[in-house]
N, C-alpha and C positions, 0 to 999 in steps of 0.2 A: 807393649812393643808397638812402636810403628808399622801400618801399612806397608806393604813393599811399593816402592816406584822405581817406575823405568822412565828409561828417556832417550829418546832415536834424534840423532843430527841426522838431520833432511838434506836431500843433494841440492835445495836451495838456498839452505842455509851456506853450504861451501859455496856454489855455482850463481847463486844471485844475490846475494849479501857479500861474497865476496870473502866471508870467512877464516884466519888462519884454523887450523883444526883445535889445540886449544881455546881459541874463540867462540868457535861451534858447541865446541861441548859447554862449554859454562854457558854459551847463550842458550844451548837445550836443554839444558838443564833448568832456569833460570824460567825457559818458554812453556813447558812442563808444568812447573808448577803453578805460572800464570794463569794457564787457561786450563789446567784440572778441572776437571766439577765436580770434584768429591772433597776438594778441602772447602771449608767455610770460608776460611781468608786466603784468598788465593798472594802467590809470590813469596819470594825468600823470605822469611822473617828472623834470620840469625844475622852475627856480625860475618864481615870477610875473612876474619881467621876461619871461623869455622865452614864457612865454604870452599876456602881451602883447603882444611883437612877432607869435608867431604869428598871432594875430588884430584884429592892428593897430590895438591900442589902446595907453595910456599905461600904464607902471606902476601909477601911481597908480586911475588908474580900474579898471587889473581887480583891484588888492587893496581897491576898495569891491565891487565884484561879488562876488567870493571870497567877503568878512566878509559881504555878505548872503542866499549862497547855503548859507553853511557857519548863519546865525544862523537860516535856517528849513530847518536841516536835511538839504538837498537834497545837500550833499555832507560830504565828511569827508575831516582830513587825516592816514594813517596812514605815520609813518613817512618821511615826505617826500615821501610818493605822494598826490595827489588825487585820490579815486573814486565814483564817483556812489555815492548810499545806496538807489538803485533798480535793481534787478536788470532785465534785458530781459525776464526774464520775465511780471515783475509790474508791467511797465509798461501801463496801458491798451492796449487794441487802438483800433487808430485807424480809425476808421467809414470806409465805402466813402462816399463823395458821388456820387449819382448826378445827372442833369441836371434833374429834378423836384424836386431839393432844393434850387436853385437858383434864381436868375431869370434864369442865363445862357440866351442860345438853344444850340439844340443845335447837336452838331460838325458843321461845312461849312455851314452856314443863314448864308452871309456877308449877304446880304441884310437881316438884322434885326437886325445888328450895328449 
C-alpha cells in the first residue's frame, strides 16, 4: 500500500499565482510531490489519465490545466515526470491570520456568530 499524502493549496497559490481553484489543486498536488523529501524521485511519474482519475477530473480537462499550468510556466515536463518549477523554498511564506485581520468574531464568542 502507498504512503498516504496530503496536499494544501496555499493562499499564494490563488492570491499570487493567480490561480483558478482547479489550477491550484493539480498545481498542489503536482508542488507536493515535487518537493516531498521522502520520495526518491520526486514529481508525477504517471500519465494525465491517471492524474485525472486521481483527482477526479476528466482527461480532457486536466490536459487543458497541464497546457495552462505548463503555458505560464508553473510546471514542466522532464522526461515524463511533472514537477513544479517552484522549489519549497522559494515558495512565498504564507502570513499568520490573526483574528484582527479579520471580521470573524474571536474563538468560542458563539454569541456573535
Amino acid at each position: 500500500m502507498a504512503k498516504p499524502f496530503y496536499f494544501v493549496i496555499q493562499s499564494w497559490m490563488l492570491e499570487d499565482m493567480k490561480l483558478s481553484l482547479s489550477e491550484a489543486a493539480v498545481y498542489a498536488y503536482i508542488h507536493g510531490l515535487t518537493n516531498s523529501k521522502e520520495l526518491e524521485q520526486p514529481g508525477w511519474h504517471g500519465s494525465v489519465r491517471r492524474l485525472a482519475t486521481v483527482l477526479h477530473t476528466s482527461p480532457s480537462t486536466m490536459n487543458d490545466i497541464i497546457n495552462r499550468l505548463k503555458s505560464k510556466a508553473y510546471i514542466r515536463i522532464v522526461n515524463g515526470l511533472i514537477l513544479s518549477n517552484i522549489n519549497r523554498e522559494l515558495a512565498p511564506k504564507t502570513p499568520t491570520v490573526r483574528n484582527s485581520d479579520t471580521n470573524l468574531p474571536p474563538l468560542g464568542d458563539r454569541e456573535s456568530i
